[in-house]
N, C-alpha and C positions, 0 to 999 in steps of 0.2 A: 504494500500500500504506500503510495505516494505522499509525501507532507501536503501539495498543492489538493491532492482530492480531501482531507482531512479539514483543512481552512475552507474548501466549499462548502462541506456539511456548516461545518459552524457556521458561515456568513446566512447559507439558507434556514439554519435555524436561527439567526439572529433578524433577518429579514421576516421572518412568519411572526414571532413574538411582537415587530416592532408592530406588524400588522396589525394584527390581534390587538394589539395597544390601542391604535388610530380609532379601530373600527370600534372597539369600546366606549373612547370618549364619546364619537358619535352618537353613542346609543342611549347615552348616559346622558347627556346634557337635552335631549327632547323629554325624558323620563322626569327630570328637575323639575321642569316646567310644568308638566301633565300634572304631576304630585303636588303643585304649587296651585295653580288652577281649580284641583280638587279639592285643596283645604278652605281656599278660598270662598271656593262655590258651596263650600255646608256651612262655612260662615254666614254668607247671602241670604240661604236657606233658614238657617235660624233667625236670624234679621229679618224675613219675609212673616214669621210666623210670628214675631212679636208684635210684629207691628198689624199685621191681622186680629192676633188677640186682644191688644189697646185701641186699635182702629175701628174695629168692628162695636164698639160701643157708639161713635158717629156714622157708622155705615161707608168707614174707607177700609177697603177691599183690595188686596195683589195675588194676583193669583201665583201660585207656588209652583213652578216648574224649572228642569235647568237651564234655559234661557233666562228667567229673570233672578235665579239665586247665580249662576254666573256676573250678570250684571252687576248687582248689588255684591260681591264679592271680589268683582273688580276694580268697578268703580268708588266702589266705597259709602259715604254719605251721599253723594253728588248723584251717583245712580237710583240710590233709596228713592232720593228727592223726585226726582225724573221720574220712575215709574210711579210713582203717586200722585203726579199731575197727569202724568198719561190715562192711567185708570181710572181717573176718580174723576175727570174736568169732564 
């Protein structure tokens, strides 16, 4: 066996790991975000129901799905605000 075929193998396993690295980060940093989004959007979700529970004493109503607990877990206050003019005006 050759020292030149011996430094192939390594270079090819150091080329697959570095791969294997890259392709990871890739995978990893859409995953943050999804996870990020989700915690978000049960925040929204629970912010939706509170204010249904308080609100529904004057008859202002948001209806609860994940389009507007995204919203309101996005946007924050500002969204709350927004969808309660939307629904209620």
């Amino acid at each position: 066996m050759s020292f030149g075929l011996e430094v192939g193998i390594f270079l090819a396993y150091a080329a697959g790991l570095f791969l294997i690295y890259i392709l990871g980060r890739f995978l990893i940093i859409p995953l943050k975000w999804a996870g990020r989004l989700l915690f978000s959007s049960l925040i929204g979700g629970v912010v939706i129901i509170v204010v249904n529970l308080i609100g529904g004493l004057w008859g202002i109503f948001v209806p609860l799905n994940l389009l507007t607990a995204a919203i309101v877990g996005v946007l924050g206050l500002p969204g709350a605000v927004c969808l309660l003019l939307f629904f209620n005006l």
